[in-house]
C-alpha positions in Angstrom: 8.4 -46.3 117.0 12.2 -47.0 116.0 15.1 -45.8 117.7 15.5 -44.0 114.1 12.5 -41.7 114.9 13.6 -40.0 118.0 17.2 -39.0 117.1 16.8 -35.7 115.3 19.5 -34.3 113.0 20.9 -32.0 115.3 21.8 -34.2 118.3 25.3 -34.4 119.8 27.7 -36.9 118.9 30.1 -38.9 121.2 32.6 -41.7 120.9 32.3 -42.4 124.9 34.8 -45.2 124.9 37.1 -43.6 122.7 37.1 -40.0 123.0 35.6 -39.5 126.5 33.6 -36.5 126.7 34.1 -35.0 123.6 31.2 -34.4 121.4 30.8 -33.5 117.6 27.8 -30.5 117.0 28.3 -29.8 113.4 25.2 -29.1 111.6 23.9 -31.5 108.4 23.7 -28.4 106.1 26.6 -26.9 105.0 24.9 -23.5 103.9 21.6 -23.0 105.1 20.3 -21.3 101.8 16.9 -21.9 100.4 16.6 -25.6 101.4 19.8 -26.0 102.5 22.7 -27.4 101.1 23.9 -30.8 102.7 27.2 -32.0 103.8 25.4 -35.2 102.5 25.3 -33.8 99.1 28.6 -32.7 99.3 30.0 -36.0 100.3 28.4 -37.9 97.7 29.2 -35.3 94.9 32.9 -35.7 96.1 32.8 -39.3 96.2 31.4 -39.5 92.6 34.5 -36.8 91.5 37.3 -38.6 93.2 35.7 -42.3 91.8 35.8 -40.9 88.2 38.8 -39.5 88.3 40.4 -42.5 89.7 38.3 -44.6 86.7 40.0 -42.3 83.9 43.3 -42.6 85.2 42.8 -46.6 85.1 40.9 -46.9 82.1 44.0 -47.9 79.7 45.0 -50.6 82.3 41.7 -52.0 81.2 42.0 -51.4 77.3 39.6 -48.5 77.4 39.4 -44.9 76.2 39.0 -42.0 78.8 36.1 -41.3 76.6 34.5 -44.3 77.4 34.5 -44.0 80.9 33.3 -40.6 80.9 30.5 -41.5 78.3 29.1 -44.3 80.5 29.7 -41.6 83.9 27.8 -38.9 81.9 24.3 -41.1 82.1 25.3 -44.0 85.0 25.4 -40.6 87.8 22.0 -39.2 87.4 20.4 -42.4 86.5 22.0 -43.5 89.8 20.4 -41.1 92.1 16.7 -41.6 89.8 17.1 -45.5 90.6 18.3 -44.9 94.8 15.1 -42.7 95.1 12.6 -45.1 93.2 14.4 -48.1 95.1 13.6 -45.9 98.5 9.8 -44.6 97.5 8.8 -48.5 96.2 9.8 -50.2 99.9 8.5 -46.8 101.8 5.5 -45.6 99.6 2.9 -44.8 102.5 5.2 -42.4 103.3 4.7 -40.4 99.6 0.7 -40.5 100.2 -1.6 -37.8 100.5 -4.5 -37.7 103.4 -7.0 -39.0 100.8 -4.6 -42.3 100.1 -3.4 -41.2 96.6 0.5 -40.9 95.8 1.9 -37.4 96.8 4.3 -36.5 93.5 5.6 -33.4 95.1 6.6 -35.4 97.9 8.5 -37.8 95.8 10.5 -35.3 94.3 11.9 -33.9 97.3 14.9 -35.1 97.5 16.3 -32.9 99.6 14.6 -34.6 102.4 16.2 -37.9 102.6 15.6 -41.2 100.9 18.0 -42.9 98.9 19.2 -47.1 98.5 22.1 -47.6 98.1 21.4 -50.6 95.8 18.9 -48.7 93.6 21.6 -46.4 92.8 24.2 -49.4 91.9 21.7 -51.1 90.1 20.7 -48.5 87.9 24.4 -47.4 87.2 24.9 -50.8 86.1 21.8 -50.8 84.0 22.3 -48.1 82.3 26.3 -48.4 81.6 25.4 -51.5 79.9 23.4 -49.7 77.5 26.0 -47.0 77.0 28.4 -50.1 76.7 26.3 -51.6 73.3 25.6 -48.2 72.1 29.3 -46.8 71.9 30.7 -50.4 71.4 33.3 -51.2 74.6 33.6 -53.9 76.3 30.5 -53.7 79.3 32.7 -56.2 81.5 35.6 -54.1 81.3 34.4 -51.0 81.8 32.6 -52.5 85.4 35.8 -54.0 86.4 37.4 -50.1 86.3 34.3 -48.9 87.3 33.5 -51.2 90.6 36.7 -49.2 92.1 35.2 -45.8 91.5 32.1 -46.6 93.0 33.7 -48.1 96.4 35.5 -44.8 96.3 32.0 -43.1 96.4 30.3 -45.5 98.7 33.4 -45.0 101.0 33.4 -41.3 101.4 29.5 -40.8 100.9 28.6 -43.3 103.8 30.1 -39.9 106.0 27.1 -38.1 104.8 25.2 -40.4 106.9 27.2 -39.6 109.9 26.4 -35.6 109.3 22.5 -36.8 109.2 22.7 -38.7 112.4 21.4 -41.5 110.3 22.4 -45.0 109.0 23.6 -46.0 112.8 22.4 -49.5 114.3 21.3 -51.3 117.3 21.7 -50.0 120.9 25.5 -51.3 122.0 28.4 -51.7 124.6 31.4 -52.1 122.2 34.2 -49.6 123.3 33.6 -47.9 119.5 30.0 -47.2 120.2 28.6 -43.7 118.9 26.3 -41.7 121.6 23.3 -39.8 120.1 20.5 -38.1 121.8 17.3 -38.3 121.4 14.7 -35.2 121.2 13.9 -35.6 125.0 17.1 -35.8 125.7 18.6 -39.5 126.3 21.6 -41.0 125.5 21.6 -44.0 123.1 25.1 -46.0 122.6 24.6 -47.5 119.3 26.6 -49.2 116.2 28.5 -46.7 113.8 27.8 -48.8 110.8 27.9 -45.6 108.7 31.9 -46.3 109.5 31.5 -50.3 109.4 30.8 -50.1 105.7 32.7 -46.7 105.2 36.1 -49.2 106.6 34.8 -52.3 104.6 34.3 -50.4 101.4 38.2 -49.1 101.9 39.2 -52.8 102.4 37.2 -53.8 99.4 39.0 -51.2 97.4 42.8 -52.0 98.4 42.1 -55.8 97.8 40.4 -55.3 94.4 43.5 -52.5 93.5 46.4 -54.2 94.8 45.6 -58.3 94.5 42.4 -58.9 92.3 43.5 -56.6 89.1 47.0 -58.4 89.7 45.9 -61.4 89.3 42.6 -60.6 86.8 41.8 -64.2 84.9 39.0 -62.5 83.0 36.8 -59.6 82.2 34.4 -59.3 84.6 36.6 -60.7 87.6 36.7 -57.1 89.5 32.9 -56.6 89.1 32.2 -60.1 90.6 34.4 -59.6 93.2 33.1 -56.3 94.6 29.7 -57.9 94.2 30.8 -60.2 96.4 32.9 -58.5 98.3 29.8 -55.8 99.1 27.0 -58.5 99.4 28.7 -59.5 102.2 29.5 -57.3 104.2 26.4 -55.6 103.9 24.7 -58.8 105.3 26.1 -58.5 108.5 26.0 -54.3 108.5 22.7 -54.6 107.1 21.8 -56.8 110.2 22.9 -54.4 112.8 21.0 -51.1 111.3 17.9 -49.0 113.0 16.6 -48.2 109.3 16.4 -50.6 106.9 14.1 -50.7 104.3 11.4 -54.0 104.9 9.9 -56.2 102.1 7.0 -54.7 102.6 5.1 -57.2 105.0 6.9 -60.5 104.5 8.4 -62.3 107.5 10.9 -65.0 108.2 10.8 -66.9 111.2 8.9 -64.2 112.9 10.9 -61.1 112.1 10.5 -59.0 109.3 12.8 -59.5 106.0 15.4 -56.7 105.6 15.2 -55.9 101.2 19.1 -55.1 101.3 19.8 -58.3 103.5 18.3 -60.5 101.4 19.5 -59.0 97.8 22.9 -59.2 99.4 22.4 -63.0 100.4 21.4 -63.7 97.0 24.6 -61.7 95.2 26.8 -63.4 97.7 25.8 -66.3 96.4 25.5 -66.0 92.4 29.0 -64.1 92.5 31.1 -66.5 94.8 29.5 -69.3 91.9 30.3 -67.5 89.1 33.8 -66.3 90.8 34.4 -69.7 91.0 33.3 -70.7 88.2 35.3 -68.7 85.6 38.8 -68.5 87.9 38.9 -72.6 87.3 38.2 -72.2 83.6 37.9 -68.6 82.5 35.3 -68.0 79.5 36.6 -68.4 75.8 36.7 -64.4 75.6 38.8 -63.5 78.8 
C-alpha cells in the first residue's frame, strides 16, 4: 500500500517549515449537492476560461481568426477530458472491473470520482485540433503555437485542484517547503508539493514562451515545440518525485517499475529539442 492510499481527502494541511502551525481544512467540494461539486472542477473549468480567453486575444498575433480558435476550443475541451479519462482507465483498468472480472462501464463513467492524465487530455486536444485545423482550413501549427499558452494557463491553475484533493503530492521529504498531510490513523507525512512544482514550472513555461519564444518565433510550430519541450521536462523530474503515477502496466527498468508519464516525457524531450534544433538552424520552406 502507497503512501497515496492512506491520506484521505479531508486531512489537514501544513507548510511546517514555512508557515509553522498553521493548517489549511477546506473541503474538496465546493457545494456538497447531489455528488458534489469539486473545487477540482472548478479550477480546471477556470483554467480552460482564462486559457481561451487569453488564446482569442492572441489569435491575430498569430494570423488567425477569433473564430478559429474558438472552433478548434469548441471540440479540443471535451475531447480533452474523454482522452485524460481513457488515458487513466487503460494504465488502471483493474480498478473499472466487476467481482466476476468483466469491465465495470458504470464505473468508467464516474468521473466524478477521480481519474484523469494529464497527457491523455493534451493529446487528444492536439488530436482533435488538427482535425478541426484541415476541416476549417487554418494553419494547425499556428493555431498550437497560440494555443500551447492557453493550455499552460490551464495546467497552471488546474494543478491547485490537486491540492483541494490532497492528491498529486510525492515522496516523504525534509525540504523547508514540505506539505504535512495526515493519514486516516492519524500520522503526519512531510511530503513534496509537486501539485505546486509543476503549477510554478508551468508559470515559467508560460512567461518564457510569452515574452522571449513568440519574440523571437523563426517558424510555425516553434511555440508548440517548445512547450513540448519545455513540459517533457520538467515533468521528468516532477514525475519522479510523485506517490501516484500511473505504471506501464508491469514492465520494469533496472528493477523498478517504469512510470507512463516519465517515459512519454523522456521521449518528447528528446524529439522536440531535435526538431527545435533542427528548424531554428534552417527553418522549413513554409515558416
Amino acid at each position: 500500500m502507497s503512501l497515496k492510499d492512506v491520506i484521505p481527502s479531508t486531512s489537514p494541511i501544513a507548510f511546517p517549515g514555512l508557515f509553522g502551525d498553521w493548517q489549511f481544512t477546506g473541503s474538496s467540494k465546493a457545494l456538497d449537492v447531489g455528488n458534489g461539486v469539486y473545487w477540482y472542477g472548478i479550477f480546471i473549468a477556470l483554467g480552460l476560461l482564462l486559457g481561451l480567453w487569453f488564446c482569442v486575444r492572441q489569435a491575430k498575433r498569430f494570423g488567425l481568426r477569433e473564430d478559429d480558435i474558438m472552433d478548434g476550443t469548441l471540440w479540443a475541451m471535451p475531447m480533452g477530458i474523454l482522452g485524460a479519462r481513457l488515458y487513466y482507465i487503460v494504465f488502471y483498468l483493474d480498478l473499472y472491473r466487476d467481482a466476476d472480472g468483466g469491465l465495470d462501464f458504470v464505473k468508467m463513467i464516474r468521473i466524478w470520482d477521480g481519474g484523469l492524465a494529464v497527457y491523455g487530455g493534451i493529446i487528444a486536444a492536439f488530436v482533435t485540433a488538427y482535425i478541426v485545423s484541415r476541416v476549417k482550413r487554418f494553419s494547425y501549427l499556428a493555431a498550437m503555437d497560440d494555443a500551447v499558452m492557453g493550455v499552460l494557463i490551464g495546467q497552471i491553475i488546474g494543478r491547485w485542484g490537486n491540492f483541494m484533493n490532497r492528491e498529486a503530492f510525492g515522496a516523504v521529504t525534509t525540504v523547508p517547503w514540505r506539505m504535512r498531510l495526515w493519514s486516516v490513523s492519524g500520522e503526519a507525512y512531510d511530503v513534496h508539493p509537486t501539485f505546486l512544482y509543476e503549477s510554478l514550472w508551468n508559470l515559467a513555461g508560460l512567461l518564457l514562451i510569452y515574452f522571449v519564444v513568440t519574440k523571437r518565433r523563426r517558424f510555425a510550430g516553434e511555440n508548440f515545440l517548445f512547450y513540448l519541450f519545455w513540459y517533457a521536462l520538467g515533468r521528468v523530474w516532477i514525475e519522479g518525485l510523485r506517490e501516484d503515477s500511473l505504471h506501464l502496466f508491469n514492465v520494469t527498468l533496472f528493477g523498478a517499475p517504469v512510470r507512463v508519464s516519465q517515459a512519454l516525457s523522456a521521449l518528447l524531450l528528446i524529439v522536440s529539442a531535435a526538431l527545435l534544433l533542427r528548424f531554428r538552424a534552417k527553418p522549413p520552406k513554409r515558416a
